[in-house]
C-alpha positions in Angstrom: 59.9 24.9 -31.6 58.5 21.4 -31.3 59.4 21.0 -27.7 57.8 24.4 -26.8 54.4 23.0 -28.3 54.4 19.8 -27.0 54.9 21.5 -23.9 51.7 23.8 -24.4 49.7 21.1 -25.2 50.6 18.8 -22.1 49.8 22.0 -20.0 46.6 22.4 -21.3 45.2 18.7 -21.4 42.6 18.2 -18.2 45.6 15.4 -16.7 48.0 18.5 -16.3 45.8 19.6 -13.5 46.0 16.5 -11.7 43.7 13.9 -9.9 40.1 15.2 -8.4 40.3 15.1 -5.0 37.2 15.3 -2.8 37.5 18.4 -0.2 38.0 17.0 3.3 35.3 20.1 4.4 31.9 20.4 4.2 31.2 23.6 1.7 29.8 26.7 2.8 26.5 27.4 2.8 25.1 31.2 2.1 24.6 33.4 5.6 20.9 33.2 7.1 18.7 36.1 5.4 18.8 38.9 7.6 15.1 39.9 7.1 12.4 36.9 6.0 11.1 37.2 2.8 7.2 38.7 2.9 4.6 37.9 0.2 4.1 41.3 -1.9 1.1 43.1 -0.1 -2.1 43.8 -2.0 -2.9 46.9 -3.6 -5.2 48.6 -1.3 -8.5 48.4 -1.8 -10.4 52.1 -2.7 -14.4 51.9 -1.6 -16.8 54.1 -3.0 -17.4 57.8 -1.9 -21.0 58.9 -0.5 -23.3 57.1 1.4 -22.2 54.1 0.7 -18.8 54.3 2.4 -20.3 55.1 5.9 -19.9 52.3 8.2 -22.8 50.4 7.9 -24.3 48.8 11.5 -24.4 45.4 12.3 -27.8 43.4 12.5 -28.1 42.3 16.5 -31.0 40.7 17.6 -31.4 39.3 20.9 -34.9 38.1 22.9 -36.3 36.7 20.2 -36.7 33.4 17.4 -34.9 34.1 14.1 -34.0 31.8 11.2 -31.3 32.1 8.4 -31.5 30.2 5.3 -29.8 30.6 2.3 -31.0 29.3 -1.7 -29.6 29.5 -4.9 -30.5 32.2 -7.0 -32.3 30.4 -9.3 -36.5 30.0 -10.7 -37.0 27.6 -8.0 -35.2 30.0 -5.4 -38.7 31.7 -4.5 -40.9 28.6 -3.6 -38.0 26.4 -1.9 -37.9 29.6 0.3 -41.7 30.3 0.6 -42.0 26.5 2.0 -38.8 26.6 4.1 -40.4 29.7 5.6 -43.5 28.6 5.9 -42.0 25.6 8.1 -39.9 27.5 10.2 -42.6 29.9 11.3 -45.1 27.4 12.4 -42.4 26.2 14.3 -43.0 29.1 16.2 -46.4 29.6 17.5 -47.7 32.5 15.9 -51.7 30.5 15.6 -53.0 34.1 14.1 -50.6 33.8 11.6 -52.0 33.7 7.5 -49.9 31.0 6.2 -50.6 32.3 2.6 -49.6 36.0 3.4 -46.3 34.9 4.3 -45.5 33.0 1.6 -47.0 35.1 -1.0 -44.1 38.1 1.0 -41.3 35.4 0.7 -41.8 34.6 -2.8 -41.8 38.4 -4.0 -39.0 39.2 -1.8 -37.1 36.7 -2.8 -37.6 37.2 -7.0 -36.7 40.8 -6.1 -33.7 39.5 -4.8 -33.1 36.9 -7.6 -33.0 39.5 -10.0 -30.2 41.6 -8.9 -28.3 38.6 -10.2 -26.2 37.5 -7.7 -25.5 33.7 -7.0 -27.2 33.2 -3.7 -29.8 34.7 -2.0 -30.4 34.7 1.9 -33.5 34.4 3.6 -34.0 36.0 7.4 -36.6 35.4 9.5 -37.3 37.1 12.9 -40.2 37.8 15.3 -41.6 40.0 18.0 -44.3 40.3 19.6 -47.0 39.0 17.6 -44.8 40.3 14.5 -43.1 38.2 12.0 -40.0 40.1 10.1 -39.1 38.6 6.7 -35.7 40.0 5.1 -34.3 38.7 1.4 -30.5 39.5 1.2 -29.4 39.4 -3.1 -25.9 39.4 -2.0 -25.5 41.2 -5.2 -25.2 45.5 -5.0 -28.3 46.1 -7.2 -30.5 48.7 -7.8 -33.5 49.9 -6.3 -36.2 47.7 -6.5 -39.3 47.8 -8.8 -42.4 49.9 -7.9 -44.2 46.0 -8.3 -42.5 44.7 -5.8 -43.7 47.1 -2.4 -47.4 46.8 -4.4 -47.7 43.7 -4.1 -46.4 43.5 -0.6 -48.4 46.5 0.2 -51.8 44.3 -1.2 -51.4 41.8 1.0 -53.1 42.2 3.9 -50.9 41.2 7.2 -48.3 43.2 5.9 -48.0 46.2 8.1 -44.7 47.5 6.2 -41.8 46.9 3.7 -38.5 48.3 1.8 -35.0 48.3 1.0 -32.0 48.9 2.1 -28.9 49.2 -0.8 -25.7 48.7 0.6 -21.6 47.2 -0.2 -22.9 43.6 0.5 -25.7 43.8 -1.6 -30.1 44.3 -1.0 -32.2 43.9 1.5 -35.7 43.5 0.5 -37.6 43.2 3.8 -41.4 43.0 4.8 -43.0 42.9 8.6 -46.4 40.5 8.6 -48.9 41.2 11.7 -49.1 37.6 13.2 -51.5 38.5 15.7 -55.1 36.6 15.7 -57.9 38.5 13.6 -60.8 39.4 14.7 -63.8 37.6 13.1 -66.0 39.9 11.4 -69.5 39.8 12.5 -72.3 38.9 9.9 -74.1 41.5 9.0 -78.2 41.3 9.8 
């Protein structure tokens, strides 16, 4: 009964199954994928019901100067855009046009804007025959703006009109000044 043990544990010691031998083959690597691996695909994306999911059109504009610039929406958002404005548009020509009238429109569009909360707000100028087009973008969807907003614009007195227009990317808050010269008012006798 010895023996038989002694035999057992010789058959079991890691020398019993003799030397490591490297293979003399390169080992095989897994088969090629048949079909490449894709990222997971996002959910899809749901957009509101209504008017809002109508396709919305593009602005074009051809035939004519227009200016984009874009502020932070902060306090100082207004003023930096009122100048910046102001600067673009003389650039222009426009020799009837009342400097303060257009800034007083870009500062109110541009709080309107500012208060819908977004991070940035766009400024867009454009003109047309003896018209100046001024457009303030939120980049925020925000409500409708305040009743104080179009009265003011509506007090100023190149402004021959103004609104809104809500849509996915956010507001547009957007006045059209009358650059045209003025008529000098006679004195009365």
């Amino acid at each position: 009964m010895r023996e038989f043990r002694f035999r057992e544990a010789e058959l079991t010691a890691p020398e019993a199954e003799g030397p490591k031998v490297p293979p003399s083959f390169p080992p095989k690597s897994p088969p090629p994928q048949k079909k490449p691996v894709e990222a997971p695909r996002p959910p899809p994306a749901t957009k509101p019901t209504g008017w809002l999911s109508l396709p919305r059109p593009r602005m074009r504009i051809s035939n004519r100067q227009t200016a984009a610039l874009t502020f932070p929406a902060d306090g100082w958002a207004a003023k930096k855009a009122a100048d910046q404005a102001l600067k673009t548009v003389r650039g222009w020509g426009h020799a009837g046009l009342d400097e303060q009238d257009l800034q007083a429109a870009v500062r109110f569009l541009v709080d309107a804007a500012v208060r819908d909360g977004g991070r940035r707000v766009s400024v867009h100028l454009g003109d047309q025959e003896d018209k100046v087009l001024v457009v303030a973008l939120s980049h925020q969807a925000g409500s409708a703006p305040e009743g104080d907003v179009f009265a003011e614009l509506r007090a100023l007195a190149t402004v021959d009109s103004c609104g809104d227009d809500l849509a996915e990317d956010g507001r547009r808050v957007w006045a059209v000044l009358d650059a045209a010269p003025r008529r000098r008012r006679e004195p009365s006798a």
